[in-house]
Biopython code that builds the backbone (N, CA, C, O; Angstrom):
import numpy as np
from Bio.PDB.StructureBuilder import StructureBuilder

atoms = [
    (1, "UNK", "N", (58.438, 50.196, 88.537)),
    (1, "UNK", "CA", (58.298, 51.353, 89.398)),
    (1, "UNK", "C", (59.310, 52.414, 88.973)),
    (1, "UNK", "O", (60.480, 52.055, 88.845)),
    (2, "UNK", "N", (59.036, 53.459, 88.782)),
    (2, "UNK", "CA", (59.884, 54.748, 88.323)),
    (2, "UNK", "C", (59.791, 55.634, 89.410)),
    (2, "UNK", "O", (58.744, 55.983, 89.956)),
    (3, "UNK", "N", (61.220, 56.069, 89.772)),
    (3, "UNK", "CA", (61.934, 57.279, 90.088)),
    (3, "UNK", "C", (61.065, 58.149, 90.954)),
    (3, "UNK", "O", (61.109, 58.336, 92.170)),
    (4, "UNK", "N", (59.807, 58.913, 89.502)),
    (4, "UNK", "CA", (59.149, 59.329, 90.093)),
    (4, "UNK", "C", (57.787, 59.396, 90.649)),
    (4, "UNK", "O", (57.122, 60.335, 91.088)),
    (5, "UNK", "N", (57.503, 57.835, 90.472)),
    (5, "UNK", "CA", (56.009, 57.402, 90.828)),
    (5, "UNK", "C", (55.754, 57.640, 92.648)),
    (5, "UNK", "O", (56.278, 57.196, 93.670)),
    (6, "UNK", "N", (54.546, 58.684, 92.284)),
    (6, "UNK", "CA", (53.724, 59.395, 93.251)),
    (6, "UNK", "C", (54.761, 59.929, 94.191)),
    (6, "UNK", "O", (54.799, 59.489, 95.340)),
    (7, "UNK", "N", (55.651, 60.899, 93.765)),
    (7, "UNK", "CA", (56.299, 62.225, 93.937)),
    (7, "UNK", "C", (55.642, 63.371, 93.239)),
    (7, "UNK", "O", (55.346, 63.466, 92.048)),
    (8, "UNK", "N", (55.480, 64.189, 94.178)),
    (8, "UNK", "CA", (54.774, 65.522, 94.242)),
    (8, "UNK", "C", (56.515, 66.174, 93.766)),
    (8, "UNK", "O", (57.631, 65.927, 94.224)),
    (9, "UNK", "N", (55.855, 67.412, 92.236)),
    (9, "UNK", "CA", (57.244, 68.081, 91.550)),
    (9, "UNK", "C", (56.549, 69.231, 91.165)),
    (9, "UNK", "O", (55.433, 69.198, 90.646)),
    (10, "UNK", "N", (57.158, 70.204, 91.396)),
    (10, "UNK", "CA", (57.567, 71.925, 90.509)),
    (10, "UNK", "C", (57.971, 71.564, 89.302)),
    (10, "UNK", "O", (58.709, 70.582, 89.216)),
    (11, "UNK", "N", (57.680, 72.086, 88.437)),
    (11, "UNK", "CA", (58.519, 72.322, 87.354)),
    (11, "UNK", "C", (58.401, 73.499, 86.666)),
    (11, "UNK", "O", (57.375, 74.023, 86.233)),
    (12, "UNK", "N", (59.519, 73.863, 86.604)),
    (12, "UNK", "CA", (60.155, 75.450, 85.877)),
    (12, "UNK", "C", (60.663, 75.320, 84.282)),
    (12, "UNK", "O", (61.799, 74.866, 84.146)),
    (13, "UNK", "N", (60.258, 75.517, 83.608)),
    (13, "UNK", "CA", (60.501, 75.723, 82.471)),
    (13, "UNK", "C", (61.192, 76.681, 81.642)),
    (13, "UNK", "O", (60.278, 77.486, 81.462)),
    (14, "UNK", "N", (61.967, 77.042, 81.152)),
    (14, "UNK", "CA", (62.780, 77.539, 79.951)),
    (14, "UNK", "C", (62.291, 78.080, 78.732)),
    (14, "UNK", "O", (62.267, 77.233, 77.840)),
    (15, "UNK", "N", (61.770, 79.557, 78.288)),
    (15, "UNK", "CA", (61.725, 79.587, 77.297)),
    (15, "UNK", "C", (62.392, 79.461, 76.092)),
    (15, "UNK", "O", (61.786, 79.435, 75.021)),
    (16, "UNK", "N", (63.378, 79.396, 76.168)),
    (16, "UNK", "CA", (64.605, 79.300, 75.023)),
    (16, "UNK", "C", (65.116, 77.884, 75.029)),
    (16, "UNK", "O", (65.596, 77.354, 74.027)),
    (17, "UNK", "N", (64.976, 77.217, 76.348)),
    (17, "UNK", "CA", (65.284, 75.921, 76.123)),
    (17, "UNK", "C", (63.806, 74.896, 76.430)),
    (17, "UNK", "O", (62.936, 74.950, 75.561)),
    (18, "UNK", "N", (63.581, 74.072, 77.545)),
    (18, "UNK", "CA", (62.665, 72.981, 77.168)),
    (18, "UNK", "C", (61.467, 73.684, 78.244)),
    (18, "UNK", "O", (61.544, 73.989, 79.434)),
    (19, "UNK", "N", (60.341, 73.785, 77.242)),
    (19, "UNK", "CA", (59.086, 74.429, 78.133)),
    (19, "UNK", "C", (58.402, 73.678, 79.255)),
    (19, "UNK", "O", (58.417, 72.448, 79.197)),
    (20, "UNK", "N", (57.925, 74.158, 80.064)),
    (20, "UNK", "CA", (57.369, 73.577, 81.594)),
    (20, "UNK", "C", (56.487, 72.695, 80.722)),
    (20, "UNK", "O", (57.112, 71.635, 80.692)),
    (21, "UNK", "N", (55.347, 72.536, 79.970)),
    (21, "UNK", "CA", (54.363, 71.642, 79.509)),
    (21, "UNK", "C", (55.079, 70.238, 79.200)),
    (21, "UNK", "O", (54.711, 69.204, 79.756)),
    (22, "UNK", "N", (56.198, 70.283, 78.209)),
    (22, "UNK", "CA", (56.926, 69.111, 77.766)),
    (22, "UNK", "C", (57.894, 68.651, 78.538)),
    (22, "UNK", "O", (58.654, 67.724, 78.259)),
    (23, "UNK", "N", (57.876, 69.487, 79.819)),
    (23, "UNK", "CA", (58.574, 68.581, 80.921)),
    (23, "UNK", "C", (57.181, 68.011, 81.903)),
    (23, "UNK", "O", (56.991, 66.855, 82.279)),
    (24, "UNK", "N", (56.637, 68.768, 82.066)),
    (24, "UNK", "CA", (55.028, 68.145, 82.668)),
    (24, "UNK", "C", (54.447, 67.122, 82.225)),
    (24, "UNK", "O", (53.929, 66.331, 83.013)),
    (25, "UNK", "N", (54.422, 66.980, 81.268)),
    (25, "UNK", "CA", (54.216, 65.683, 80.268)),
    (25, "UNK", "C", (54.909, 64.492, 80.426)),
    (25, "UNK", "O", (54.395, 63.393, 80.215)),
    (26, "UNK", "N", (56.698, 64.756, 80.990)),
    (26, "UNK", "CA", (57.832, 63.739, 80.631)),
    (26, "UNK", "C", (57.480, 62.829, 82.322)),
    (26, "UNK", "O", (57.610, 61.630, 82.570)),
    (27, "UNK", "N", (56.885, 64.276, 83.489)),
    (27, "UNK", "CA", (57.277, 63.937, 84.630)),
    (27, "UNK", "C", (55.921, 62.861, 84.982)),
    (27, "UNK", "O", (55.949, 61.819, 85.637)),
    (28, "UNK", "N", (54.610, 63.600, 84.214)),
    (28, "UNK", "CA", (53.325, 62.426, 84.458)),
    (28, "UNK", "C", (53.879, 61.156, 84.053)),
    (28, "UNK", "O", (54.074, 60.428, 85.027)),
    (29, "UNK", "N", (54.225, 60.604, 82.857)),
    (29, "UNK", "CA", (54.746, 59.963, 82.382)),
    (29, "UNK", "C", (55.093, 58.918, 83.472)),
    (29, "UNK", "O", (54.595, 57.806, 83.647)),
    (30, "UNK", "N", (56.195, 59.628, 84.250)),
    (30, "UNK", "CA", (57.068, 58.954, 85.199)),
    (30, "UNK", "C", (56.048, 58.278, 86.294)),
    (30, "UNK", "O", (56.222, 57.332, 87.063)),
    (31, "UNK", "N", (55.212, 58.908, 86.126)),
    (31, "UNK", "CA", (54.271, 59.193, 87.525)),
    (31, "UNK", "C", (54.323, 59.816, 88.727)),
    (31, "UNK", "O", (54.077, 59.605, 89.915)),
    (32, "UNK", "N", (54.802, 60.810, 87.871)),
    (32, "UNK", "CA", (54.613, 61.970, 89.223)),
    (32, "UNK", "C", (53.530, 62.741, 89.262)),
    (32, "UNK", "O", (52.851, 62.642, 88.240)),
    (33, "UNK", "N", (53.067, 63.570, 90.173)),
    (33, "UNK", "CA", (52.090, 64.227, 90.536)),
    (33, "UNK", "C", (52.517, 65.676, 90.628)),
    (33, "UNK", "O", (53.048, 66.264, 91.571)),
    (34, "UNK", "N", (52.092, 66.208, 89.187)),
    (34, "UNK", "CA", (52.727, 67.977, 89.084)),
    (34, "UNK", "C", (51.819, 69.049, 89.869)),
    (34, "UNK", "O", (50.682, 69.450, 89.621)),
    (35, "UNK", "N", (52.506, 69.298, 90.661)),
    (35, "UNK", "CA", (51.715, 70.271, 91.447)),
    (35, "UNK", "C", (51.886, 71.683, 90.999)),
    (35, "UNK", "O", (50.868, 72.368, 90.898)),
    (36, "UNK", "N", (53.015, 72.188, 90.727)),
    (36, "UNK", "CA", (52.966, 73.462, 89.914)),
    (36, "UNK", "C", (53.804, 73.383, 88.020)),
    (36, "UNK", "O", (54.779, 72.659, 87.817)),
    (37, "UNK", "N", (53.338, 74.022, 87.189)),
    (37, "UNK", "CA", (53.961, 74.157, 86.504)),
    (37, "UNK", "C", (54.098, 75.112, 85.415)),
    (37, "UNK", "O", (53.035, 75.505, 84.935)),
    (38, "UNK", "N", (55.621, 75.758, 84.718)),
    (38, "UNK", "CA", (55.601, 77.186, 84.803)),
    (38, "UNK", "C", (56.879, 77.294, 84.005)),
    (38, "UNK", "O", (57.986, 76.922, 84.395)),
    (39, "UNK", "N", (56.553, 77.927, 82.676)),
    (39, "UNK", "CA", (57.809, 78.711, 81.482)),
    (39, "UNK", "C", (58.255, 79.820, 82.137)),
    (39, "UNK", "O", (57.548, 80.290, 83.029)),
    (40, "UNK", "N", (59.113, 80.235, 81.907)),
    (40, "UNK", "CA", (59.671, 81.519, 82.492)),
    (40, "UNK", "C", (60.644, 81.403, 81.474)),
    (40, "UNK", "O", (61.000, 80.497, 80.720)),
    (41, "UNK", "N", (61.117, 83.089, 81.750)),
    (41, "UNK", "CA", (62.201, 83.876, 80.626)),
    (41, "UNK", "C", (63.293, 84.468, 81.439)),
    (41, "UNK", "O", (63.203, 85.479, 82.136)),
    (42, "UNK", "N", (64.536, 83.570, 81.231)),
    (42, "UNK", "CA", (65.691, 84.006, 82.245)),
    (42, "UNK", "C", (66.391, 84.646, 81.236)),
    (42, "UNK", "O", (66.617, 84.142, 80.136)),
    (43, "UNK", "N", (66.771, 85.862, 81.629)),
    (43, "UNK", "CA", (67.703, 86.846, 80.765)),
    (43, "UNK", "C", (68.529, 87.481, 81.826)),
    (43, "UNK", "O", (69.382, 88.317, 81.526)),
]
sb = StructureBuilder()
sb.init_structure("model")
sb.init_model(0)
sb.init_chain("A")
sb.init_seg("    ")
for serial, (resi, resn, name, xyz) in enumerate(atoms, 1):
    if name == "N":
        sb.init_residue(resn, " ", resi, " ")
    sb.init_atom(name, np.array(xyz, "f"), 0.0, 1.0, " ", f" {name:<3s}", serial, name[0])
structure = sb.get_structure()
């Protein structure tokens, strides 16, 4: 059982550092349930 099995998660992503998809990917994985997910450009 993992951490995040069947937890509902946001994920915000980093363009310069790790993008929302390859954290979306890490969090299914876990088994979580991505409800939003989203790169953004913090400057």
């Amino acid at each position: 059982m993992s951490i995040l099995s069947g937890k509902k998660v946001i994920i915000i992503g980093d363009r310069d550092g790790i993008p929302g998809p390859a954290i979306e990917e890490c969090a299914k994985t876990a088994g979580a349930d991505v409800v939003y997910s989203s790169t953004e450009c913090f400057v």
